[in-house]
C-alpha positions in Angstrom: 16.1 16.7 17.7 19.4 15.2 19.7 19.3 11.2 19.2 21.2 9.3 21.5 23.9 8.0 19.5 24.8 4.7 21.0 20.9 3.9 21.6 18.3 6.3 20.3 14.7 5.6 21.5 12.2 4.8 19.0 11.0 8.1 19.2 14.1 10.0 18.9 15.0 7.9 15.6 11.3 8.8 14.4 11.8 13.0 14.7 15.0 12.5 12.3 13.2 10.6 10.0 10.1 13.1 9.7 13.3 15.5 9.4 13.5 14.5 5.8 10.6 15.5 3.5 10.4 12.2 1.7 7.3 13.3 -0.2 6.3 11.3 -3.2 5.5 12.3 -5.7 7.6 13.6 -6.9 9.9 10.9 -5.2 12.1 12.5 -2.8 13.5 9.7 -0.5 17.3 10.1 -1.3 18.4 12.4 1.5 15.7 10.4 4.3 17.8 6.8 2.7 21.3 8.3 3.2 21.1 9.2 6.6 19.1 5.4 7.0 22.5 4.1 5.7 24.7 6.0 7.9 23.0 5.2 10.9 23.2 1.3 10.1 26.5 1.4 9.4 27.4 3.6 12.2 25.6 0.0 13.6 28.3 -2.3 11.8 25.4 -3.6 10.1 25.9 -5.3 6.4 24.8 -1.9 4.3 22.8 -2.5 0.4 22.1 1.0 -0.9 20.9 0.7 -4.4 18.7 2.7 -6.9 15.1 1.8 -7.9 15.1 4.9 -10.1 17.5 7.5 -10.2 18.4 9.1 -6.6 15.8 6.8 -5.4 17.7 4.3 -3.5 16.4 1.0 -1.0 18.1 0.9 1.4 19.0 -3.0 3.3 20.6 -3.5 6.5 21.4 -6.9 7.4 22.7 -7.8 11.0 24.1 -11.1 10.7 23.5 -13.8 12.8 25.7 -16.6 13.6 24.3 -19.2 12.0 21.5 -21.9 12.5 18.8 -19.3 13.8 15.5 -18.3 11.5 15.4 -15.0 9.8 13.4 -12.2 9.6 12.3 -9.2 7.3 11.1 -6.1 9.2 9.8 -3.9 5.7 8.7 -0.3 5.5 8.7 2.6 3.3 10.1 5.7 3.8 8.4 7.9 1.3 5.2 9.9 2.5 2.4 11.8 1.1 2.3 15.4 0.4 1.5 17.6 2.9 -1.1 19.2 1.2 -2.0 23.1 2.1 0.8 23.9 5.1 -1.3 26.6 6.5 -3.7 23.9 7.7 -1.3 22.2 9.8 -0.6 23.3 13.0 3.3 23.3 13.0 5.8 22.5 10.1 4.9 19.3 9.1 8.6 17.8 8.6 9.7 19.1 12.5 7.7 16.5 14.9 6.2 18.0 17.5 5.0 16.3 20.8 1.6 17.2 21.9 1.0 15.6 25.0 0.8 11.5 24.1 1.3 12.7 20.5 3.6 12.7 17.7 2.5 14.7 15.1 4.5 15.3 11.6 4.2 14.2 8.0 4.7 10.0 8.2 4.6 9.1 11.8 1.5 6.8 11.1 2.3 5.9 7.4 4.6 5.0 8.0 8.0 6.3 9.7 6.7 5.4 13.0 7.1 1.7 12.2 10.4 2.7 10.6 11.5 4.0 14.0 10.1 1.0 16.1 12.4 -1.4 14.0 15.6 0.5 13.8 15.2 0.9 17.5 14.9 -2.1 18.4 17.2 -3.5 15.9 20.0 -1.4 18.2 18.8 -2.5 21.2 19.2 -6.8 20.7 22.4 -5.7 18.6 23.6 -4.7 22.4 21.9 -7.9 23.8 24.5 -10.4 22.3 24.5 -11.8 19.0 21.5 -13.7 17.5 21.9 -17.4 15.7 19.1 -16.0 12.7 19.9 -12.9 10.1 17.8 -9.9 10.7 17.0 -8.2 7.3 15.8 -4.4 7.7 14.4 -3.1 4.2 13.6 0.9 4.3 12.1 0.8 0.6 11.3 3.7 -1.7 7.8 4.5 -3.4 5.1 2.2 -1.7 2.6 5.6 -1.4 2.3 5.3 -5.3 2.4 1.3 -5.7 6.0 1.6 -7.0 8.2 -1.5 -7.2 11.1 -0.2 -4.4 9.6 -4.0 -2.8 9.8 -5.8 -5.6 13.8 -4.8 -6.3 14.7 -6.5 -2.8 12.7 -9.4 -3.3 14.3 -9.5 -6.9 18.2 -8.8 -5.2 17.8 -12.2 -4.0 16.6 -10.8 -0.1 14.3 -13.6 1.5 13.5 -14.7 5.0 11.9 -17.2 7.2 9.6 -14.6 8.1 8.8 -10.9 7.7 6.8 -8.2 9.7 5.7 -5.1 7.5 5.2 -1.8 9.9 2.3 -0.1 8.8 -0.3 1.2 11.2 -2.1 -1.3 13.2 -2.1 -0.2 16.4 0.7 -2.1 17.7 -1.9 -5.1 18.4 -3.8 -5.9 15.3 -1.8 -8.9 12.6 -3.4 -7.9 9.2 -3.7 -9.5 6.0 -4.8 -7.0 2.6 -6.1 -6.8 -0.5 -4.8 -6.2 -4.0 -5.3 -4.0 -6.7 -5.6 -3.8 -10.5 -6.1 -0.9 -12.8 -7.7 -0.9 -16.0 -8.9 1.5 -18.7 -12.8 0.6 -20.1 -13.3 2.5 -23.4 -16.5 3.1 -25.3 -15.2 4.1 -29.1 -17.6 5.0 -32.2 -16.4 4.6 -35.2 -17.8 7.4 -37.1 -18.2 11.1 -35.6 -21.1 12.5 -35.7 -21.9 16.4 -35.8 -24.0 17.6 -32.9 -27.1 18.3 -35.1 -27.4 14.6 -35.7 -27.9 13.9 -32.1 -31.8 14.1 -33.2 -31.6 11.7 -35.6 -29.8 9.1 -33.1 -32.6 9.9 -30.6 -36.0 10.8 -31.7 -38.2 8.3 -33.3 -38.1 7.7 -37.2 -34.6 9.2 -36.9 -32.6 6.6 -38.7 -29.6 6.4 -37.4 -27.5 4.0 -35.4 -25.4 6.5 -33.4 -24.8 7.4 -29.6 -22.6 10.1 -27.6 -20.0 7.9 -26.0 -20.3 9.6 -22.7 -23.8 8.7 -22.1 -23.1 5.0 -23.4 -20.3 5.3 -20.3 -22.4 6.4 -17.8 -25.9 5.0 -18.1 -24.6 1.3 -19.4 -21.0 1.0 -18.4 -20.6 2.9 -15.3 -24.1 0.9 -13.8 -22.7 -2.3 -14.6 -19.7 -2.4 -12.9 -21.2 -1.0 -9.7 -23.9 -3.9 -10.2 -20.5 -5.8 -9.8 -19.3 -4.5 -6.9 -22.2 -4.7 -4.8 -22.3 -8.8 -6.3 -19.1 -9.0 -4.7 -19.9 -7.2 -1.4 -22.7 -9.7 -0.8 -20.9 -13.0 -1.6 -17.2 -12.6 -1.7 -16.0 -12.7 1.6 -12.3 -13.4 3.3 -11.8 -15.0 7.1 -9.9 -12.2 8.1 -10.9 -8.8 5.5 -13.5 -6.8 6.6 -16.7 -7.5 3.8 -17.5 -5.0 0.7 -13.7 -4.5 0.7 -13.7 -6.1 -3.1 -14.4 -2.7 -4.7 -14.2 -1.2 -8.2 -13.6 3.0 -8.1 -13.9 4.9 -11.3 -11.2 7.3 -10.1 -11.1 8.9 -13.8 -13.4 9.7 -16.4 -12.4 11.3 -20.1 -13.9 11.8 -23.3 -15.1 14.3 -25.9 -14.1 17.5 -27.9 -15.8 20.5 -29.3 -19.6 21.2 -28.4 -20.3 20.7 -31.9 -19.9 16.5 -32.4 -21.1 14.0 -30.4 -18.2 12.3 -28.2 -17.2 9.8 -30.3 -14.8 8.3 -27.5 -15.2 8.0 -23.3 -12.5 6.3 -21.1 -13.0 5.5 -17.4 -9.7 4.7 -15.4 -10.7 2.0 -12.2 -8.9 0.9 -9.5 -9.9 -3.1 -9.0 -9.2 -4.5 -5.6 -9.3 -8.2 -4.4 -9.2 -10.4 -1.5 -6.1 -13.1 -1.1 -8.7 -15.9 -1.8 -9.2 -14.9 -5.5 -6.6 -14.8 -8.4 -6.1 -11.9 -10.5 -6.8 -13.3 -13.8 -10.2 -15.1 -12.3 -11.0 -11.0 -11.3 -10.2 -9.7 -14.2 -12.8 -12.1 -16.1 -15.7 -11.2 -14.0 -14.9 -7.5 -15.1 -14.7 -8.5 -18.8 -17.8 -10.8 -18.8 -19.4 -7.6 -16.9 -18.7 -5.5 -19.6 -19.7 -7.7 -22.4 -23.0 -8.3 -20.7 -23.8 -4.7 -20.5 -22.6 -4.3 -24.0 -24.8 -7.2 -25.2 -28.2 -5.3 -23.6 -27.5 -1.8 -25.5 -28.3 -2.1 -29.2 -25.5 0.3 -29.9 -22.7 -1.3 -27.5 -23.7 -4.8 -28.7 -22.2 -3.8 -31.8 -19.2 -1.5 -30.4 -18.7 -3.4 -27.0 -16.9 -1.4 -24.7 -13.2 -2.7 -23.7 -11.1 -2.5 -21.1 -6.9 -2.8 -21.2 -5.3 -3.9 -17.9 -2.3 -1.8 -17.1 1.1 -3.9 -17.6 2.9 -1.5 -15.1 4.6 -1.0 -11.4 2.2 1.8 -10.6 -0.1 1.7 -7.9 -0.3 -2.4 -8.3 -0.4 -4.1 -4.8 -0.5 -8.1 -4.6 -3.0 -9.1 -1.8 -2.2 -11.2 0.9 -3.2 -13.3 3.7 -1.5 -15.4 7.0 -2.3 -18.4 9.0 -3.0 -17.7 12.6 -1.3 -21.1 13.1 2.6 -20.0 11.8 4.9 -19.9 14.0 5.7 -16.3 13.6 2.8 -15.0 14.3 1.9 -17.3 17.4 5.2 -15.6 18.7 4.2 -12.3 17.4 1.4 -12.7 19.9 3.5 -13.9 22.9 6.0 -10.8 22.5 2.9 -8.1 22.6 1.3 -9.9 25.7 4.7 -10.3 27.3 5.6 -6.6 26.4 1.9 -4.8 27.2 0.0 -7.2 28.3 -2.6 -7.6 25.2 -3.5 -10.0 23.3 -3.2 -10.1 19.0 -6.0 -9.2 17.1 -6.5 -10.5 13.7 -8.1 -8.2 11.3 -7.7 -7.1 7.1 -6.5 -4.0 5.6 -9.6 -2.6 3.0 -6.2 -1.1 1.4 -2.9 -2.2 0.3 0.9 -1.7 0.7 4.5 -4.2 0.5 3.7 -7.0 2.5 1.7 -8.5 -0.8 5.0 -8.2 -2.5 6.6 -10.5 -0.2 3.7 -12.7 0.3 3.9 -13.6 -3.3 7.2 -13.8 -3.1 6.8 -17.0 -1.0 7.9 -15.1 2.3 5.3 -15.5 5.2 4.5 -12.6 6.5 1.9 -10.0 8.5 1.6 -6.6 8.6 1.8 -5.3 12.5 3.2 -1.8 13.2 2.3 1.1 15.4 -1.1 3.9 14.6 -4.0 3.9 13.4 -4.9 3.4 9.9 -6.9 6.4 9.4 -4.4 8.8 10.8 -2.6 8.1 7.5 -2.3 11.1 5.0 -4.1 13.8 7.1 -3.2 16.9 8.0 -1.5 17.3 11.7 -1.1 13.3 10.9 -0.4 12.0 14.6 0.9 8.5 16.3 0.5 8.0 20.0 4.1 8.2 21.7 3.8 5.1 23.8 2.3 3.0 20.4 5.8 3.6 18.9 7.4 3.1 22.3 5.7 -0.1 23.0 6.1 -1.4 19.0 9.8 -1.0 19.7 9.9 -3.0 22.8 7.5 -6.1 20.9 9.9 -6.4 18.0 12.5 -5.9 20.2 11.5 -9.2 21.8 10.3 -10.7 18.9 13.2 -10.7 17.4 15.5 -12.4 20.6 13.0 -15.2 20.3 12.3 -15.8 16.9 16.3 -15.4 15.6 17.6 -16.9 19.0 
């Protein structure tokens, strides 16, 4: 696609960016972050390129301001999902094609679209005339897997009076998410039994204290946590998250050998995820005291009581996060969309997670407002409306004359 070189459109910016198969995993955002850092250069903007992991660089353009203005953040990610099976798609995922009022490739909703709106309109107040405020653009690596390409700017020292994450809200919705936590619950004998014992453990006068770890998993373990989860859907609630969006998925399940011993060991992997309003630690003790309830009710578990390790890594760990309708930011936010089409903000909650908890924690205000719908995200012939991305350019475009002015 040809791309105006001295002021691409929003839309011709986004048909490059799909150019580049980011796909992770594996991780391949190197090539898609290079030609981000030529084009902001190209800009005379202030150029970061640094690694997360090897030939995974962020990538930070900073267009300085002259001093005495507020700053802003405009986050997003550049990696995408896979494609999945390429005969289902209508065209080559990684060429955009325009359909009528669509966009359609691999990452115009999730989220290269919102890439697109900011870089365009970051080009278009650069021709304005200079701002007072910084503007901070952060193309980070590895958000689709919960990796910490967020985290490494907030940790270079990269912090702002406000910050707008791009993912897929329509160009009208201001959304505040959840966060996650993983864990792994293990039920664990300590003896192995063979298979013919089973009738012992089972059948009356049998004897013997034994179990198959599997069933202890499923008919004690797995119940009680999804007793849990519909305790939370019923009373934890969040001013601006949709209900039942406190969840706990069993998205794994091992355990077991040979067909001729009782499983002496099940693990189930879970996905935890929370609203803004509750800590992490205070969620991860209603999980424990979950398990040790159940545990407490099986004569088997109460002396074996299932338990569960927190993971300690980057992966797939999002920090929820939340904004006041009040901040400044935000109220402006809401001026530059009715100025620009006319509508006013919504205010909503994302049931799922991405960056903007990383700079919430971080002490950074922020929202997450960008252009497509939510559910678009990860599907095949994965599509954005042409005049969401148009429009999102033109809002931040405005936004950011009156909020860095």
């Amino acid at each position: 696609m040809h791309m105006n070189a001295v002021s691409p459109s929003a839309v011709e910016i986004l048909g490059h960016l799909v150019s580049f198969p980011t796909v992770n995993p594996p991780g391949m955002e190197a090539a898609g972050q290079r030609w981000v850092a030529d084009l902001l250069r190209s800009w005379n903007l202030e150029v970061d390129v640094f690694e997360v992991f090897p030939d995974r660089p962020n990538v930070v353009g900073v267009l300085k301001g002259t001093g005495g203005g507020r700053s802003l953040m405009l986050n997003g990610h550049i990696d995408v999902v896979p494609p999945g099976d390429l005969n289902s798609w209508s065209g080559d995922p990684f060429t955009m094609r325009i359909d009528g009022d669509r966009l359609i490739g691999r990452g115009v909703t999730d989220m290269k679209g919102g890439l697109a709106g900011f870089l365009a309109a970051i080009r278009k107040v650069q021709q304005i005339g200079p701002l007072r405020g910084d503007v901070i653009f952060e193309s980070v690596i590895g958000e689709e897997r919960g990796e910490p390409g967020a985290l490494r700017c907030v940790e270079r020292g990269y912090r702002a009076d406000f910050a707008i994450v791009g993912e897929a809200g329509e160009a009208r919705h201001a959304l505040a998410g959840v966060g996650t936590l993983l864990g792994r619950v293990t039920v664990e004998s300590d003896i192995t039994l063979h298979f013919g014992a089973r009738r012992l453990c089972i059948q009356t006068g049998g004897g013997t204290r034994g179990a198959n770890c599997i069933e202890k998993m499923a008919t004690r373990i797995i119940p009680a946590l999804a007793d849990l989860e519909r305790d939370w859907a019923v009373f934890k609630t969040h001013p601006l998250i949709t209900s039942g969006m406190a969840l706990i998925n069993v998205f794994q399940i091992s355990g077991g050998e040979l067909p001729g011993f009782l499983p002496s060991r099940a693990d189930i992997d879970i996905v935890v995820t929370y609203y803004p309003t509750d800590s992490e630690d205070a969620v991860k003790r209603e999980v424990e005291d979950t398990l040790a309830r159940a545990s407490a009710l099986d004569p088997w578990l109460r002396d074996r009581p299932a338990r569960i390790d927190w993971s300690t890594d980057d992966f797939f760990r999002f920090n929820p996060f939340e904004f006041d309708r009040a901040h400044a930011g935000v109220r402006l936010l809401g001026d530059a969309l009715k100025d620009v089409t006319g509508r006013e903000l919504q205010f909503g909650g994302r049931g799922t997670m991405c960056d903007a908890g990383t700079l919430y924690r971080a002490g950074i205000p922020v929202v997450v407002f960008g252009p497509g719908k939510i559910h678009q995200s990860h599907r095949i012939d994965e599509f954005v409306l042409r005049k969401d991305v148009e429009d999102y350019a033109e809002i931040i475009a405005e936004f950011i004359t009156r909020w860095c002015k």
